[in-house]
N, C-alpha and C positions, 0 to 999 in steps of 0.2 A: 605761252606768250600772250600779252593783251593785246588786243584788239590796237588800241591806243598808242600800241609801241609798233605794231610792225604796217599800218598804214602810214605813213609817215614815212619811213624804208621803201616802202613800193613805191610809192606817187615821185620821191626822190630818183630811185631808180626808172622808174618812167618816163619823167623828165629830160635825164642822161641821156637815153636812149631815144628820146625825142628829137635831142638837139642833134645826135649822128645822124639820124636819118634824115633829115630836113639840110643837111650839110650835104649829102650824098645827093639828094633830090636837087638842090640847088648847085649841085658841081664845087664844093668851096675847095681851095686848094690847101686850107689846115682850118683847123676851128680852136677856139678860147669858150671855154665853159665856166661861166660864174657863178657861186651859190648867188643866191637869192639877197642873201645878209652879208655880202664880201663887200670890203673897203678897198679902194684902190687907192695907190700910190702916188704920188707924182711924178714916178719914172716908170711908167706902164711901159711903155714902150720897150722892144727888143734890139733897139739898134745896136750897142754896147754888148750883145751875148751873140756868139759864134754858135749856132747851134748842131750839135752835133747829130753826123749822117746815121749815126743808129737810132738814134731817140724815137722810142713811143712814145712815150706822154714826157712833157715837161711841166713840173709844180711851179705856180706862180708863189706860193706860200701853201701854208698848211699845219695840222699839228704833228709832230713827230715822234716818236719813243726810239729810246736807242740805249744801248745797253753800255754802262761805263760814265767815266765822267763828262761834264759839260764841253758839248764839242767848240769845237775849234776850225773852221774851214778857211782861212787864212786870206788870202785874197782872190780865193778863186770866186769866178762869178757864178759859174754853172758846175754843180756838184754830182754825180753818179750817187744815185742810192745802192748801198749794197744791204741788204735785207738782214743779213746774222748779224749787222752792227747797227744798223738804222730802219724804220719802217715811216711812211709819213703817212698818216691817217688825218682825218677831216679835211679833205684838199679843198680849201679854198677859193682856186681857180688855175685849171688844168689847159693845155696847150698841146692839141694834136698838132703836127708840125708838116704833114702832108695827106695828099688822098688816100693813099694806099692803106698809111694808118687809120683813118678816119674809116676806113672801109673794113677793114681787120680790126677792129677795135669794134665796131658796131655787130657785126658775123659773131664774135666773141659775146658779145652779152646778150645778143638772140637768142643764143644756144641754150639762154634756161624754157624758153618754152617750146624745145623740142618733147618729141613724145620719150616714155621711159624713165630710168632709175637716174637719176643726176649725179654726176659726182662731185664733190668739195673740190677738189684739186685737180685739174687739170693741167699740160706741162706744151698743147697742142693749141696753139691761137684760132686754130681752121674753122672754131664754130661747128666742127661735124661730131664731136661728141657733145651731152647735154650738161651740162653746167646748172649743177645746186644753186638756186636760189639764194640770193643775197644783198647787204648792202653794195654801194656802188663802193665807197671808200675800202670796206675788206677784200671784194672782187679785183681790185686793181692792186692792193699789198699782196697777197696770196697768190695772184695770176703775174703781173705787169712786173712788179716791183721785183718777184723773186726768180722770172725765167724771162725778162725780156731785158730791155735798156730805160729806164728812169731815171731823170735828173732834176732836181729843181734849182731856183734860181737863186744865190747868194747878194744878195739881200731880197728880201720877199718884195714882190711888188704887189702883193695882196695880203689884208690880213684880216682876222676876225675880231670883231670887241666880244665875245662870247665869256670870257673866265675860265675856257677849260670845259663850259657845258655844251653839251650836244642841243640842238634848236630840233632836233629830231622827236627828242624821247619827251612825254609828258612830264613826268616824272626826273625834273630837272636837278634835283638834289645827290639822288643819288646814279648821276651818269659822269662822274667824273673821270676824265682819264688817269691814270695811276702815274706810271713813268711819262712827264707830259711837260713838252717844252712848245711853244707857240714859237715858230720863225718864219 
């Protein structure tokens, strides 16, 4: 891997990890994480969304892949990700909903610089095993999206001018997502 591709991944995840901790340090009772290049809406606001009591993360927008034809989410406003039908990758801006989360979500992506062999998958939020290094966006489809509670919000209240490209990778040509709808 280049040099060129995976600092870019780190400094991102960094960041992430930044914002929980400085959320924890500052007592906040949920936190909103924006990339850097996110658009917002004119209906940012949650007042119109009931948010539900299991939720870890809620997607403001993001890019999504999902397996079958062009979805259809009908007039609900807050949608459950289920992983073997949908996965939302490049989250454009993410919404912890309380401390506990904000505090289990941060333990959680600690756990890659614990000492030891890391593993890809883990199924335990607790931060007491080590967690493989990675993007933030893959870390939360592979961990959040397929063993906890995620939902995002129908109609996005964030969204990317991007085309599809990652702002990550140097090599902007060819980083395109394949199965790849922006909502």
């Amino acid at each position: 891997t280049k040099r060129s591709n995976v600092l870019p991944r780190v400094g991102c995840m960094l960041s992430h990890i930044l914002c929980f901790k400085r959320a924890i340090y500052l007592n906040y009772s949920n936190l909103l994480i924006l990339e850097d290049d996110a658009y917002l809406t004119d209906d940012i606001l949650l007042d119109d969304i009931e948010i539900p009591e299991d939720a870890d993360i809620i997607y403001f927008g993001g890019t999504y892949k999902h397996v079958g034809e062009r979805l259809d989410f009908d007039d609900k406003k807050i949608v459950k990700i289920n992983p073997s039908f949908l996965k939302l990758y490049g989250c454009f801006g993410y919404f912890i909903p309380n401390r506990k989360k904000i505090i289990e979500i941060h333990n959680f992506l600690m756990s890659q610089f614990k000492d030891g062999k890391g593993k890809k998958k883990l199924k335990d939020f607790s931060g007491n095993e080590r967690l493989l290094a990675g993007n933030i966006d893959n870390i939360f489809c592979n961990h959040y999206q397929k063993n906890g509670n995620c939902y995002f919000i129908n109609k996005p209240r964030i969204y990317h001018n991007d085309g599809g490209i990652s702002t990550l990778n140097n090599n902007k040509s060819r980083n395109r997502y394949k199965l790849k709808y922006e909502y």
